[in-house]
C-alpha positions in Angstrom: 101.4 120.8 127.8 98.6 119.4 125.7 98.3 115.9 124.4 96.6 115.3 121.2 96.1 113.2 118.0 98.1 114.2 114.9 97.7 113.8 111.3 99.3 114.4 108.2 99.7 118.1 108.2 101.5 117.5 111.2 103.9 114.8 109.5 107.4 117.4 109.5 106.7 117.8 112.6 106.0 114.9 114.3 109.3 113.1 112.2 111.4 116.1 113.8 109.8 114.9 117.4 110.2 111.1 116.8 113.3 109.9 118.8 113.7 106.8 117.2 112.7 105.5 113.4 110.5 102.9 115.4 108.8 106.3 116.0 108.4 107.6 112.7 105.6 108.8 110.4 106.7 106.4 108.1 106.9 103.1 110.4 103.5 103.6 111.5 102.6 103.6 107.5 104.8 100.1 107.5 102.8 98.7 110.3 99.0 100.3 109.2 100.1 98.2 105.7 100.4 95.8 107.7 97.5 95.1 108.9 97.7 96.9 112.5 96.1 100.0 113.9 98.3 103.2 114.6 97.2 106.1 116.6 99.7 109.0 116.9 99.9 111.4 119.9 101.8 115.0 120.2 103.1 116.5 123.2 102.4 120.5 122.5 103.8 123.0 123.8 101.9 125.7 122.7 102.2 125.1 118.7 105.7 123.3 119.4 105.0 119.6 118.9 107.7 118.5 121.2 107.4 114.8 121.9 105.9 112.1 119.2 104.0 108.6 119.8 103.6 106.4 117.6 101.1 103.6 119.3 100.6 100.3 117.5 97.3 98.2 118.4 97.1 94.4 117.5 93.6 92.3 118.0 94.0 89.2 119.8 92.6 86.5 117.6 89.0 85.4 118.7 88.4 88.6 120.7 87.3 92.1 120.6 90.1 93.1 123.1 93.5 94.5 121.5 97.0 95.3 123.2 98.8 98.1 121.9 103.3 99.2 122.1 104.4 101.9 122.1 108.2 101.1 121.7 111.6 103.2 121.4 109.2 106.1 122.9 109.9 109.3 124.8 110.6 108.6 128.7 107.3 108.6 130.0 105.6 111.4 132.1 102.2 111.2 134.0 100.6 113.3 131.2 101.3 110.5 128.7 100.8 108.0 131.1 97.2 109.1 131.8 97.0 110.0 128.1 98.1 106.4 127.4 95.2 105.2 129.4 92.2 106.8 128.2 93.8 106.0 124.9 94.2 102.1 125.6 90.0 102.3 126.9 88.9 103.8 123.8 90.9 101.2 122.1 89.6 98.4 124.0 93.2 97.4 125.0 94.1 95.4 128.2 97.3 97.3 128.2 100.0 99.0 126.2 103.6 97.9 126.3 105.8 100.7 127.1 109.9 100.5 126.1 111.3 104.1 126.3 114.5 104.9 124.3 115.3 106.3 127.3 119.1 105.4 128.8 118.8 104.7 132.7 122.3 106.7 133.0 120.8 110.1 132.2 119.2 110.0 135.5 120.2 110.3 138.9 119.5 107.1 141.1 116.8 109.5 143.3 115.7 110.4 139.5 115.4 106.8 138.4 113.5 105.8 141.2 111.0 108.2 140.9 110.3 107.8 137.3 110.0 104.0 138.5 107.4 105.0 141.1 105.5 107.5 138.7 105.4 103.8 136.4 103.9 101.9 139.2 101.6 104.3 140.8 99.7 104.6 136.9 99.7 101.4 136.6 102.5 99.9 135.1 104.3 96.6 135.6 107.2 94.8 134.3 106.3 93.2 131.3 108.0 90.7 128.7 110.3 92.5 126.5 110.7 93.0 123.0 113.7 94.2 122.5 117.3 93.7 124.4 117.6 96.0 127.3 121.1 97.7 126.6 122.3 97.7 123.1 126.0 99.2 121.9 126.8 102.0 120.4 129.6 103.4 118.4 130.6 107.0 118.2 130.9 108.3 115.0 132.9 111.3 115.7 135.6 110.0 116.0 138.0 109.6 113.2 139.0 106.2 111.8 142.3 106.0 112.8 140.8 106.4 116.1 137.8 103.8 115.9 140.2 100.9 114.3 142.8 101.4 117.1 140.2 100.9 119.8 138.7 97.8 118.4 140.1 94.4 119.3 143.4 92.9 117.2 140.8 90.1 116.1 138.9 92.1 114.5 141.6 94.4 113.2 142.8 91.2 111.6 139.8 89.6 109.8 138.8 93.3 108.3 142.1 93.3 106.6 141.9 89.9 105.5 138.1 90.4 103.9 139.8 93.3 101.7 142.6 91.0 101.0 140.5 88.7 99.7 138.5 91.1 98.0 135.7 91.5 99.6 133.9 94.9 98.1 131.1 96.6 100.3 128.7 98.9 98.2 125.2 100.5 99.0 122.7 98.6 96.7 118.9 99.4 96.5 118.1 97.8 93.8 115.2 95.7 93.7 117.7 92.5 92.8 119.6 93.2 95.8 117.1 93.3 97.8 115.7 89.9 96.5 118.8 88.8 97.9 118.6 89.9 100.9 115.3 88.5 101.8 116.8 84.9 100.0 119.8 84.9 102.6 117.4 86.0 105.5 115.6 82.8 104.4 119.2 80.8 104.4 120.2 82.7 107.9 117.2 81.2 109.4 116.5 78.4 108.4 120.1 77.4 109.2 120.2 78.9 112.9 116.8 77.7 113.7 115.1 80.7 114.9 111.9 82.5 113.6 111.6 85.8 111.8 109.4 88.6 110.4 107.8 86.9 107.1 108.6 88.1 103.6 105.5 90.2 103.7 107.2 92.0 107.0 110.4 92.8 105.2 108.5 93.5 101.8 106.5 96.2 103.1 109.3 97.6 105.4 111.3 98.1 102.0 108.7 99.5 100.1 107.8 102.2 102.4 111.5 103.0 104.6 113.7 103.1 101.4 112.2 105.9 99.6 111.5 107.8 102.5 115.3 107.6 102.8 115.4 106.0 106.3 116.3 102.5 105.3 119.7 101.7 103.0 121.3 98.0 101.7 124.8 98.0 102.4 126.0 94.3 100.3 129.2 92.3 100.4 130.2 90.4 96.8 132.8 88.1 96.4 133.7 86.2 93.0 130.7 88.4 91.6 127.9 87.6 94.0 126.7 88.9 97.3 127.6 87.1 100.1 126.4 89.4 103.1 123.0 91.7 103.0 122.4 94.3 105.8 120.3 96.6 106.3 120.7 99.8 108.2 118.3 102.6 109.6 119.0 106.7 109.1 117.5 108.7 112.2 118.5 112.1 112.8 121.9 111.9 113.7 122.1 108.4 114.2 122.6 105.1 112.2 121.4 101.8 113.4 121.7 98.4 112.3 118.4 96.0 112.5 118.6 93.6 109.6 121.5 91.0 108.3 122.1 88.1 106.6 124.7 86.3 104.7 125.5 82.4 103.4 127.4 80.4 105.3 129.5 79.2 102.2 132.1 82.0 102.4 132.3 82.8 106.0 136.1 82.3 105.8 136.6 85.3 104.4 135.0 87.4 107.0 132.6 89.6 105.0 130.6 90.0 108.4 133.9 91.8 110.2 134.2 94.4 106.8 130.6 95.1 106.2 130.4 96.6 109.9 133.5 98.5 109.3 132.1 99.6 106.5 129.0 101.0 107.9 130.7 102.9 110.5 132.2 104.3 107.5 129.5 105.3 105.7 127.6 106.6 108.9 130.5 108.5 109.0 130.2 110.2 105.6 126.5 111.0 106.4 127.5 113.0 109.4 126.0 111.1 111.8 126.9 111.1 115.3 126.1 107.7 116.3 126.0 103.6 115.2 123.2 101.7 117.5 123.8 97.9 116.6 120.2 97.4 118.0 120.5 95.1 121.0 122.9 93.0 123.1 122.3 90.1 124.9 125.5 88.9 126.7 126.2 85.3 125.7 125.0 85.2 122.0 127.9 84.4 119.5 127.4 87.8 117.6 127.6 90.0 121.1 130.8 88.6 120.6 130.8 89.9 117.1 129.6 93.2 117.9 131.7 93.6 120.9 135.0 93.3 119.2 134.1 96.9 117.7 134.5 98.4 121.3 130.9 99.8 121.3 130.1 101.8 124.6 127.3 99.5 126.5 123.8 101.8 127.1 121.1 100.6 129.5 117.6 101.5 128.6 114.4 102.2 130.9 113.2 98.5 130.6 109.8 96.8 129.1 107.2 98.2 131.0 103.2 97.4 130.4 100.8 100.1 130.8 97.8 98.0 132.2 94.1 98.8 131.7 91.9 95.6 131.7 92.2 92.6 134.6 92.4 90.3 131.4 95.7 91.6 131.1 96.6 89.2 133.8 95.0 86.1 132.1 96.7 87.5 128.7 100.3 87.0 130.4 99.8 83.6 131.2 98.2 82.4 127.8 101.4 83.8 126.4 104.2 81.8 128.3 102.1 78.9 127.7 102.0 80.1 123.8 106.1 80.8 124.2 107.0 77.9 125.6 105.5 75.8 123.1 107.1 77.7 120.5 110.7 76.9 121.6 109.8 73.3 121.8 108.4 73.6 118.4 111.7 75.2 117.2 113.6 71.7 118.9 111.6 69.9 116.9 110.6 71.8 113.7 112.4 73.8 111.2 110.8 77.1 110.9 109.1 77.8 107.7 107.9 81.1 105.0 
């Protein structure tokens, strides 16, 4: 096995390796636009490019120093692990945040706690995560006869009553659907009180997912407006759910409950194998929502940081001081665009 750099020649390639679209070719374009650096790493095998990283470095202000995530990555080995490191010194990064797509059931406990061991002997430690854990996931296989018998009688119930009330899901990518979208994403938070990607984030996602065909707009109208924007991922064989918004001045009619039915429908009519609703955190009203789907619960490999500098250390703390002012901020302060 060899471990090098990749560029665009290798692009086919390194999407067919890519295990998650957080892994793509094209998300590393979204986030370079953005303003970050991206390094990309192959895992040969021979001329077989079997594993892809995609490795996103961000400065900390009023430094030289950077940290760097690799997130939704191939479960680690100690040849990216080391591979990882000399990466992070060239980059001048006190670490590099580490959150395999990589389900803790596939191993073995003796499997599982060697992998852990190989984590802590390079140098890794448990770190703050970015995403949930354990998300849900629905399997797409089955039929839909199947699917709507195994989900809750509550849910059942307020899917029929959105196409009662005539509720219509479509696809939309038009640029004046997606202007609504990122108008109820501006409603949806502003009215829970929590803080999101900025229009620029969502902008540039659009621009460069949609025409490579991973990202799609699914819509719910009502009375001739939309009323519910999502959008959803296409990876391989599996769909995935990231994005949503809707107004709270129809919620009555339940266009939340059909546009997820919906989906699963037209995940189904891709072929795909598998609905990820990206993330689960037991307690929040809409793992409620998700749950009434009867999605099969999948634990990950954890957050993990791969660390290179001692200022990583005085990096950790500076943040739970940062975070903690930030949800008393978001007490106190409605967030803003």
């Amino acid at each position: 096995m060899t471990i090098r750099q990749v560029d665009e020649k290798d692009r086919g390639k390194f999407n067919k390796a890519a295990v998650h679209p957080l892994q793509s070719w094209e998300w590393g374009q979204f986030r370079e636009k953005a303003g970050n650096k991206i390094v990309r790493l192959g895992v040969f095998s021979g001329n077989t490019l079997k594993e892809a990283l995609t490795i996103i470095f961000s400065k900390i202000p009023y430094s030289s120093l950077k940290i760097g995530t690799l997130i939704k990555g191939p479960k680690p080995t100690k040849e990216i692990l080391e591979a990882l490191k000399k990466l992070a010194k060239d980059e001048h990064a006190i670490f590099i945040k580490l959150e395999p797509n990589f389900a803790k059931a596939s191993l073995g406990k003796a499997e599982f706690d060697k992998l852990v061991k190989l984590l802590k002997s390079e140098g890794c430690v448990k770190g703050k995560r970015l995403f949930t854990p354990t998300t849900f996931l629905v399997d797409l296989t089955k039929s839909e006869e199947e699917l709507l018998a195994s989900f809750h009688p509550k849910t059942r119930y307020n899917i029929r009553l959105a196409q009662k009330q005539g509720v219509e899901i479509v696809e939309d990518n038009s640029q004046k659907a997606f202007e609504k979208y990122w108008q109820l994403t501006r409603e949806t938070t502003l009215r829970q009180g929590f803080y999101a990607h900025t229009e620029k984030y969502h902008r540039l996602m659009w621009e460069i997912l949609h025409p490579a065909g991973i990202a799609h707009l699914l819509v719910a109208k009502y009375k001739g407006g939309i009323i519910t924007t999502w959008i959803v991922f296409v990876w391989h064989d599996f769909l995935y759910y990231p994005y949503g918004a809707s107004t709270d001045k129809y919620k009555n009619v339940m266009a939340n409950n059909l546009i997820m039915w919906e989906a699963i429908r037209f995940g189904k009519k891709l072929g795909l194998k598998t609905f990820d609703l990206w993330g689960r955190e037991p307690g929040k009203g809409f793992t409620k929502f998700k749950e009434g789907y009867n999605p099969k619960i999948v634990e990950f490999l954890g957050t993990w940081d791969l660390v290179t500098s001692p200022f990583y250390y005085l990096y950790r703390l500076t943040e739970s001081i940062r975070w903690l002012l930030l949800r008393l901020k978001s007490r106190l302060v409605k967030p803003t665009f």
